[in-house]
N, C-alpha and C positions, 0 to 999 in steps of 0.2 A: 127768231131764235136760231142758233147754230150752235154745232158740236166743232171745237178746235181744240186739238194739241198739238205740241212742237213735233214736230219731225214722224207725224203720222200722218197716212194719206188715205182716207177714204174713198171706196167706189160706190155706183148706185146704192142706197138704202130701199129692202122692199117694207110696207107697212105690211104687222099682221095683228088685225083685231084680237080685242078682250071682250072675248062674247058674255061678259057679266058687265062690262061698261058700254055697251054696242048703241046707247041712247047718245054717249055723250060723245061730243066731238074731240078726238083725235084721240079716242078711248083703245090706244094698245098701245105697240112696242115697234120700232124701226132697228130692223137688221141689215147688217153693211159690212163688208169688210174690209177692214182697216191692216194696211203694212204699217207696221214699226220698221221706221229709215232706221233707227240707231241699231236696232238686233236684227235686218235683215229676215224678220218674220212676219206672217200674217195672223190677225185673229178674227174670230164673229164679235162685231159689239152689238150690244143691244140698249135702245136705248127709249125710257117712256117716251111717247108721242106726245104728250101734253107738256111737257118743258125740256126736254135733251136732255136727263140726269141720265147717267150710267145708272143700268141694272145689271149685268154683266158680260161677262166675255168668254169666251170658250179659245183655248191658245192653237192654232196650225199644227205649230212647231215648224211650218217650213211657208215660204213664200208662194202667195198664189197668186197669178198672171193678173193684171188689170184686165177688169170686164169681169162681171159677174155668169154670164150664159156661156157656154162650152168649156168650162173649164172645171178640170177633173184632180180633184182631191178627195185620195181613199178617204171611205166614210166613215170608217174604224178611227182611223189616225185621228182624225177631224175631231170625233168626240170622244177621245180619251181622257186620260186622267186629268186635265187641266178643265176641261167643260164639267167633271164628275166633281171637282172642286168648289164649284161658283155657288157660293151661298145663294141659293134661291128665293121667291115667295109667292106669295099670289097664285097658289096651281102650276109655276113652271117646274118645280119639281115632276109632275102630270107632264107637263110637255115634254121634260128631259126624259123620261120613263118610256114613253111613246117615242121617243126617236130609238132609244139604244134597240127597243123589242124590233123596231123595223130594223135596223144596221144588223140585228144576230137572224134573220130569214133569209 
């Protein structure tokens, strides 16, 4: 299986387990982040680990460098109102919760 869209370019995906599915194989979510060629932007996609379907996306609003290690995008920006958008389930509303309390310390 693979994840393809036109004129988008993904870098490394890291896996991050569903410790309510932790029995079964490929039981979480791969996050990656993908440039949109057409809008000169980058976003987070997320996407199930058991078949590649979109679960969501969180928008930049500006281009981030290929390679995912050293490279610095404020962490405000990163989760603002496009990530606060993304219809959620499964608890990641919990995960989005737990990111913003750490970005406002």
């Amino acid at each position: 299986m693979y994840w393809e869209h036109a004129a988008q370019t993904p870098r490394e995906a890291i896996f991050v387990l569903d410790p309510s599915r932790a029995e079964e194989e490929d039981s979480g979510w791969l996050l990656g982040v993908v440039l949109d060629g057409e809008r000169g932007v980058s976003y987070l996609l997320c996407l199930d680990a058991r078949n590649m379907r979109e679960v969501g996306r969180a928008e930049c609003g500006v281009a981030v460098g290929f390679g995912f290690h050293g490279v610095h995008v404020p962490f405000i920006r990163f989760i603002g109102y496009h990530a606060s958008s993304i219809p959620l389930r499964n608890g990641q509303n919990e995960i989005l919760r737990q990111i913003r309390y750490y970005a406002s310390t």
